[in-house]
N, C-alpha and C positions, 0 to 999 in steps of 0.2 A: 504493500500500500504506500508505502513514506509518506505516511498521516505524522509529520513532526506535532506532538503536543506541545500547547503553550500554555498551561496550565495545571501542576501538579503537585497535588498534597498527599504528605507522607503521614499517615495514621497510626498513633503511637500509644495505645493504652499504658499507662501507669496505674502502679499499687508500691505502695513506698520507694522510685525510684528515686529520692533528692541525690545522691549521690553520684549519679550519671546524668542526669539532663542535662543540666547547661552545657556538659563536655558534649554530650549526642548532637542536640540545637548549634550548637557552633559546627561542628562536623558535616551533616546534613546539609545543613543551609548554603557551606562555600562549595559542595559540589555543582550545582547548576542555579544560576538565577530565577530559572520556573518554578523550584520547589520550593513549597509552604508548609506548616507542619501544624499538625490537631494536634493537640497531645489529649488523653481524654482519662480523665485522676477518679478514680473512685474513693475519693473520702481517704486518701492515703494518710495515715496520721503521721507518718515520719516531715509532712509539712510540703510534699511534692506539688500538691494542687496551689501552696501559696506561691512555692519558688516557680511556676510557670505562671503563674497571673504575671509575677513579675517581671520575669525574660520576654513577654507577650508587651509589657505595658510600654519596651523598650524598642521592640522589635516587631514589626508591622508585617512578618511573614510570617507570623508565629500567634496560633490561636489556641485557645484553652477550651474542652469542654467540662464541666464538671458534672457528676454523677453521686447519689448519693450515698452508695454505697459500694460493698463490694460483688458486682452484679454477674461479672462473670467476663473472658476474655471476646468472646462469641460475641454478645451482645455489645460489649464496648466497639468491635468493627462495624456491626450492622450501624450503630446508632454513628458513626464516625463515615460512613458511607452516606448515609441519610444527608450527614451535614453538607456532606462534600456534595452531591448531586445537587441539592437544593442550591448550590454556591454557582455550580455551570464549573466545575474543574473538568480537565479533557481526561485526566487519570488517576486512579488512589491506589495508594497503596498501603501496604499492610507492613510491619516492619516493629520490632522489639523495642524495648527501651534498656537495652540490658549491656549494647553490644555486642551479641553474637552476632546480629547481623551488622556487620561492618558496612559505615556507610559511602565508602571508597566506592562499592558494588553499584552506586545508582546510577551511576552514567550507563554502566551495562543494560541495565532494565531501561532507562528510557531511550536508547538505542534500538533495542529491541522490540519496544512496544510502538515504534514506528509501523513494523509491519506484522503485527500480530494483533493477538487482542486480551487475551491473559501473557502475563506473565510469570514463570516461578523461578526463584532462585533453589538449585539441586543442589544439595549437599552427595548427591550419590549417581552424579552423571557418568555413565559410559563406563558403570563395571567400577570407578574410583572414588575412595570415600576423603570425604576434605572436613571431617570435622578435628579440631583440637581440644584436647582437654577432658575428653568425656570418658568416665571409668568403661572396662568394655561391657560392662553389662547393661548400661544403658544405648550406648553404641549398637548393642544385638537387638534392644528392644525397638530403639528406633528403624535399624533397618529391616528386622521382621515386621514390624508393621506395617510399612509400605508394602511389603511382597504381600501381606494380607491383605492390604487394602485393593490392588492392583487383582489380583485374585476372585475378591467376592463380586468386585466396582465391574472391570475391564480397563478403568483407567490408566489409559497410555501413557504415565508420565513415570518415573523414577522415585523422584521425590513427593508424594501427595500430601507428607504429614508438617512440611514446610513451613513457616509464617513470612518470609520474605517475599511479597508477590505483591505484583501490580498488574492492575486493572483496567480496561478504558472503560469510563463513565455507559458507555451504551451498554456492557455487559449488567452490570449491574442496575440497568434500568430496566431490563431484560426479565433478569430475574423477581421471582416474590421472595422480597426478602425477608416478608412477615412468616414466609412458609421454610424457614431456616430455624431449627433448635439447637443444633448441637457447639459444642465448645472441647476448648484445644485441640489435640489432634483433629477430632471430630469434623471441626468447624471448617479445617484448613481441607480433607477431602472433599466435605460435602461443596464447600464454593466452589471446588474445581471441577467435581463429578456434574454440578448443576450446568457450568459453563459449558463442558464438553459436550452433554448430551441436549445443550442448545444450536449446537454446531459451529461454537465461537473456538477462534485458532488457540492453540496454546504451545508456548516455547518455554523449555528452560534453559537460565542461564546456571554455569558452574559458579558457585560460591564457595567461600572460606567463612566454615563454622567455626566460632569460638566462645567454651563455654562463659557464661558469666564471670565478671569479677570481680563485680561487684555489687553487692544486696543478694535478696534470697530467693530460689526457685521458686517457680510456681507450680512446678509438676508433682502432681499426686496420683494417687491410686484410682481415683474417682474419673480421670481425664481420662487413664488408660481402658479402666472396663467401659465407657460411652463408646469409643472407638471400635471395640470390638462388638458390641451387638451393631450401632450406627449403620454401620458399612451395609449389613444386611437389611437395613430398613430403606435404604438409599436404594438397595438394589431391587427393593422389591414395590418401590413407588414407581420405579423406570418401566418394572414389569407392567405394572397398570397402570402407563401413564398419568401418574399424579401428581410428578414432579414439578 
């Protein structure tokens, strides 16, 4: 296509991030003059939701959504999608506040989402794994998941359990995004299974995973088992065309 976007916001949920923002915000931002950044705080009490009013109050690329509580990752994108369409952005994207996903990567994605129309950033492109830092038993869970996911879905991508991914605003206009429940892994097949089986293009780009380093994971037990039934209800909404 080379549809060049001129318009793009990077969506960023927090829950006690203060200690990485402003370094992420300053990062993000000198990559490309198009990008703009949600951050969107659930009531984080380490004081995140004040330290971005404030980098916001400073910085005219940089918007806050607040939230009351802690609602869930899932629902922090939809409602961070919601903004961004209601705004006319040409692309959103989806992206950590933690730094694994390094923001050097985003010339990649908006390169690419020139002639595509999802985007995901792969940790596990072409047989090769690029994560850092990760004990290997998380390492195994993450990439058995994928083969599971790819398995029960048909989903052609490598990576589906990803959060590094952009989007052009028509996918997501596309979609019901009131008809989306699931969260972390969950959340990040189901937007891609729903894209794909709309018949919207999807490319991954190779990224460099690295675990956090700072503040506390968010992965629990509760993310993993959604994913594992999820998959199958996703599969069997496509059967009956309900998706």
């Amino acid at each position: 296509m080379g549809d060049k976007p001129a318009r793009a916001l990077v969506i960023v949920p927090t829950y006690n991030e203060r200690d990485n923002l402003a370094r992420l915000v300053e990062q993000v931002l000198q990559q490309d003059g198009r990008l703009e950044m949600l951050v969107i705080d659930d009531a984080s009490p380490d004081g995140t939701g004040a330290l971005a009013d404030e980098i916001a109050a400073a910085q005219p690329r940089v918007h806050v959504l607040h939230r009351p509580g802690k609602l869930g990752l899932g629902t922090a994108y939809l409602d961070g999608f919601r903004w961004g369409l209601e705004r006319d952005y040409d692309v959103l994207f989806e992206m950590d506040a933690d730094f694994s996903h390094d923001p050097s990567h985003l010339p990649q994605f908006l390169q690419a989402i020139e002639d595509y129309d999802v985007v995901l950033g792969s940790r596990y492109l072409h047989g090769r794994v690029t994560v850092i830092n990760w004990p290997i038993t998380r390492l195994i869970l993450s990439y058995g998941a994928n083969v599971y996911a790819r398995l029960v879905t048909g989903l052609p991508v490598a990576d589906a359990t990803g959060g590094f991914k952009c989007f052009r605003a028509k996918v997501l206009r596309a979609l019901d995004l009131s008809a989306v429940e699931s969260e972390g892994y969950a959340f990040q097949i189901e937007m891609s299974f729903r894209a794909w089986r709309r018949g919207f293009r999807i490319v991954e780009v190779p990224i460099v995973f690295v675990d956090r380093t700072a503040g506390e994971s968010k992965m629990s037990k509760k993310i993993i088992r959604e994913a594992v039934w999820r998959v199958w209800k996703l599969r069997a909404l496509d059967l009956f065309g309900k998706l």
